[in-house]
C-alpha positions as MATLAB code, in Angstrom:
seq = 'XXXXXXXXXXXXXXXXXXXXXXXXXXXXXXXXXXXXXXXXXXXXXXXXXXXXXXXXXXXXXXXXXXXXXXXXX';
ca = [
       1.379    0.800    0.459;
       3.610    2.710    3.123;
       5.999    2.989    0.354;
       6.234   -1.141   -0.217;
       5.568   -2.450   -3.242;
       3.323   -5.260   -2.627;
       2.515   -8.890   -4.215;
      -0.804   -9.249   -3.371;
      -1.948  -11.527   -6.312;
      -2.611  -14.711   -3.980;
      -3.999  -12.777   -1.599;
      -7.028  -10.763   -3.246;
      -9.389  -13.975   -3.307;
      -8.372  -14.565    0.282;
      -9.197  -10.861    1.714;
     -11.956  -10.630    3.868;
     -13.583   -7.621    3.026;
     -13.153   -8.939   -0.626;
     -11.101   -8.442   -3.741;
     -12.520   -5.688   -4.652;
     -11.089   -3.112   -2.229;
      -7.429   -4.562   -3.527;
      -6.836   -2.503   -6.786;
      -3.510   -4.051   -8.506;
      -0.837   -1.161   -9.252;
      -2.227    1.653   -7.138;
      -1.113    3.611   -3.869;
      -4.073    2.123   -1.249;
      -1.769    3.932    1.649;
      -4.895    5.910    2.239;
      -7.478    3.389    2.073;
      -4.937    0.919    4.143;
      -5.084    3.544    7.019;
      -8.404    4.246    7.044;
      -9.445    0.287    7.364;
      -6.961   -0.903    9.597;
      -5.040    1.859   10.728;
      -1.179    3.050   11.290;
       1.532    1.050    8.955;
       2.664   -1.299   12.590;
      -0.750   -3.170   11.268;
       0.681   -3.753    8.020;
       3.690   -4.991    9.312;
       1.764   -7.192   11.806;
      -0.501   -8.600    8.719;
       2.989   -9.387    6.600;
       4.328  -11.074    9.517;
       1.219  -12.686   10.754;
      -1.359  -14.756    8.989;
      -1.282  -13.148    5.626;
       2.763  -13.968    5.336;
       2.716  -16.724    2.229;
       0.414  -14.370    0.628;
       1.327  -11.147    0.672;
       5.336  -10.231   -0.646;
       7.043   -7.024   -0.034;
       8.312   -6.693   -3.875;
      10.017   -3.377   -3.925;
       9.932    0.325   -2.385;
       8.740    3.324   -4.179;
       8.967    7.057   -2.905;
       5.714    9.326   -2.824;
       5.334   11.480   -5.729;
       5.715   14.904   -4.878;
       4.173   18.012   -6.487;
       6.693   19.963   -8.528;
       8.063   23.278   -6.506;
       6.069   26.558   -8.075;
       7.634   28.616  -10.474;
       9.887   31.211   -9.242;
       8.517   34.749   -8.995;
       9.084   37.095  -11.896;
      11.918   39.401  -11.720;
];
């Protein structure tokens, strides 16, 4: 999420909206955003009450569409 790889494994039975809006292994950027708004909330939630649950694991990079083909000659 945000490009942070997240532990969220002792946090799904805790979330309030319930563990079914956490899917394991996906990008939930989108759906993050569209909940709770810009990435200062996720900070605020890793920081704040949700700290022992939720680890920052890693950082991954968006995946990008590959550039079009050049024109023919």
């Amino acid at each position: 999420m945000h490009g942070k790889v997240l532990d969220v494994s002792a946090f799904r039975a805790k979330h309030p909206g319930g563990a079914d809006k956490i899917a394991c292994g996906t990008d939930l950027t989108a759906s993050f955003q569209q909940k709770h708004g810009a990435i200062a909330n996720l900070d605020l939630k890793l920081a704040g009450r949700f700290a022992a649950d939720i680890r920052v694991v890693g950082t991954f990079a968006p995946v990008s569409a590959p550039p079009p083909p050049p024109p023919p000659p």
